[in-house]
C-alpha positions as CSV (number, residue, x, y, z in Angstrom):
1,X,-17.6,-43.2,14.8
2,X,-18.1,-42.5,18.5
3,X,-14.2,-42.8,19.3
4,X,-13.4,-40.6,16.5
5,X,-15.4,-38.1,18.0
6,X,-13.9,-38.9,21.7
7,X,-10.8,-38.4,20.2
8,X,-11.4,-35.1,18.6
9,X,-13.6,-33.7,21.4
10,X,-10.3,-34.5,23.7
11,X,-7.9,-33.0,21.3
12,X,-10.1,-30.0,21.8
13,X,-10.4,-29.8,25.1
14,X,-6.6,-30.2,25.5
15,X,-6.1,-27.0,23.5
16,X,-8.3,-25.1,25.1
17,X,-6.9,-26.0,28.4
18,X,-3.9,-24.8,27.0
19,X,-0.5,-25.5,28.4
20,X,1.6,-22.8,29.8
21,X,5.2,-22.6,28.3
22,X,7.5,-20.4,30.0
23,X,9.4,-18.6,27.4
24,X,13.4,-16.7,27.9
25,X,12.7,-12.9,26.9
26,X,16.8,-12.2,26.9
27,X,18.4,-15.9,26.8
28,X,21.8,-13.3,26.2
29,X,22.0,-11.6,29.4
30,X,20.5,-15.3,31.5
31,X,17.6,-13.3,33.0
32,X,15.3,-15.2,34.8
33,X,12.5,-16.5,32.1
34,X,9.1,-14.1,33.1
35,X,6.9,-14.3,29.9
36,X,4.5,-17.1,29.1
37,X,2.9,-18.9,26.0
38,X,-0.4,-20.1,27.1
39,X,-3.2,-21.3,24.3
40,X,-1.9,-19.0,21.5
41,X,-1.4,-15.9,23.6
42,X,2.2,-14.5,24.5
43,X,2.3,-12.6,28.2
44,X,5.1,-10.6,29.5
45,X,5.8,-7.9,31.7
46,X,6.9,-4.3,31.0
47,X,8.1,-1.5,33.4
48,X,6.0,1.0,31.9
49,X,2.7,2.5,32.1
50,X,-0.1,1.6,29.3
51,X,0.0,4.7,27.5
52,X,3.0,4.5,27.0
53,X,3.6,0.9,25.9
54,X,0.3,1.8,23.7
55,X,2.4,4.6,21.4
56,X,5.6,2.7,21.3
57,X,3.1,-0.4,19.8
58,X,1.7,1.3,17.5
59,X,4.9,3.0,16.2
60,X,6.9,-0.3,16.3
61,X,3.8,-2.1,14.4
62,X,3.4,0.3,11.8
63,X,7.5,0.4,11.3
64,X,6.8,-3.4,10.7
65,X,4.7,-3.0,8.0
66,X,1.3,-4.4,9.9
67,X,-2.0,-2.4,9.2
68,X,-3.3,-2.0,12.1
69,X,-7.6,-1.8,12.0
70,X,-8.5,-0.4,15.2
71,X,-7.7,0.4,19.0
72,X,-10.2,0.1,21.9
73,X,-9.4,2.0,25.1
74,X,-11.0,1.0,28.5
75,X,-9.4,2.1,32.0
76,X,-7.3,-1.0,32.9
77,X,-6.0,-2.0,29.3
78,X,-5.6,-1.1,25.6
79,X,-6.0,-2.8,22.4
80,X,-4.4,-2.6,19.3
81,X,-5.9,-4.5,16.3
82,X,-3.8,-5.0,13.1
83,X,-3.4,-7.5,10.4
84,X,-0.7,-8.8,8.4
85,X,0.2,-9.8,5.2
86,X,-1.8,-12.5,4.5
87,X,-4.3,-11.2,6.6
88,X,-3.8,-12.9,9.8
89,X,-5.3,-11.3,12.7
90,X,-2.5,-9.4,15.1
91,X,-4.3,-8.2,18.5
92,X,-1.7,-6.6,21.2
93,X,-3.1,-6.0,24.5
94,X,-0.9,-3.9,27.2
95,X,-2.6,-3.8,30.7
96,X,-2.5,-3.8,34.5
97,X,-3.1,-6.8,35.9
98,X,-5.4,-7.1,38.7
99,X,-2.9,-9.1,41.1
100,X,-0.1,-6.6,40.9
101,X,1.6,-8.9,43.4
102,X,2.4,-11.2,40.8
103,X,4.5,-9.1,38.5
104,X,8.1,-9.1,38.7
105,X,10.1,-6.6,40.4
106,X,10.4,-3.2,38.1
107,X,7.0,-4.8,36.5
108,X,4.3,-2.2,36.1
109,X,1.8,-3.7,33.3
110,X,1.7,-6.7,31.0
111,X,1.4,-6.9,27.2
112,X,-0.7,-9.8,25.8
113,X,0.0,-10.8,22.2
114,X,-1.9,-12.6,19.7
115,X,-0.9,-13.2,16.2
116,X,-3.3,-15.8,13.4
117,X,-5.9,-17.4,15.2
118,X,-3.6,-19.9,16.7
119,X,-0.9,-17.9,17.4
120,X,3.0,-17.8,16.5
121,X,4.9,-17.4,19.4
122,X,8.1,-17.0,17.3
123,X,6.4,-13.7,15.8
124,X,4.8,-12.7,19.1
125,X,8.1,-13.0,20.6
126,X,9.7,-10.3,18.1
127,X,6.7,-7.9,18.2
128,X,7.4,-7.8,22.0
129,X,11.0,-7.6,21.9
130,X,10.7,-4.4,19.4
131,X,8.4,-2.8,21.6
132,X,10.1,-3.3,25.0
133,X,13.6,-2.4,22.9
134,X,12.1,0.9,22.0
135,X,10.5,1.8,25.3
C-alpha cells in the first residue's frame, strides 16, 4: 500500500513539475523553435499588442466553431474562455510578460493556451497558428 501511494504521489509531482518541451512554430521556413509546452499550457510569442491579439482570438475561435463563455480584462493580459465540443475547457491568455528581455526579437506579448484540463498541444498549436496567421 505505502509504495503504491509513493508511486502515485511521484507521478504527481512529476506532472506538476512539468517538463518544458520546446515546440517548431514554422518547421517550413526552419525558424528558430520560440514556443514552449510546459504542464499542459502552450507559450509563444507574438509581435502585437494585446488588444489586438485579443479580437483576432476571438474572431479566429468563433470561426472555429468554439463557444466561447467569457473574457476577463486586467492591465497586463486578457483572457478568453470558451469551450468545445465535448465540452472541454479552451482558456487563451495573450499578455506582456514581465521580463520583456526575454522575448524574441519583433516579440511584443505572449499568448498562453490551454485546451481540456490536460491540455492538447496538437490543438493548441493550431489555435495559435490561426491567430498569428490572421494578425
Amino acid at each position: 500500500m505505502k509504495a503504491t501511494l509513493i508511486t502515485v504521489l511521484t507521478i504527481f509531482l512529476v506532472f506538476l513539475s512539468g517538463c518544458e518541451t520546446p515546440v517548431a512554430i514554422d518547421p517550413q521556413s526552419g525558424q528558430q523553435q520560440t514556443a514552449r509546452y510546459q504542464s499542459g499550457y502552450f507559450y509563444a510569442p507574438l509581435n502585437a499588442e494585446i488588444g489586438d491579439v485579443f479580437q483576432t482570438a476571438i474572431r479566429e475561435m468563433d470561426g472555429m466553431g468554439y463557444l466561447r463563455t467569457g473574457e476577463l480584462h486586467k492591465e497586463n493580459h486578457i483572457t478568453i474562455y470558451a469551450r468545445k465540443v465535448g465540452d472541454q475547457k479552451i482558456t487563451v491568455r495573450t499578455y506582456y510578460p514581465k521580463d520583456a528581455e526575454k522575448l524574441p526579437a519583433g516579440a511584443v506579448s505572449m499568448i498562453r493556451i490551454r485546451v481540456g484540463n490536460l491540455g492538447n498541444l496538437p490543438e493548441s498549436q493550431l489555435i495559435y497558428a490561426r491567430i498569428r496567421d490572421s494578425l
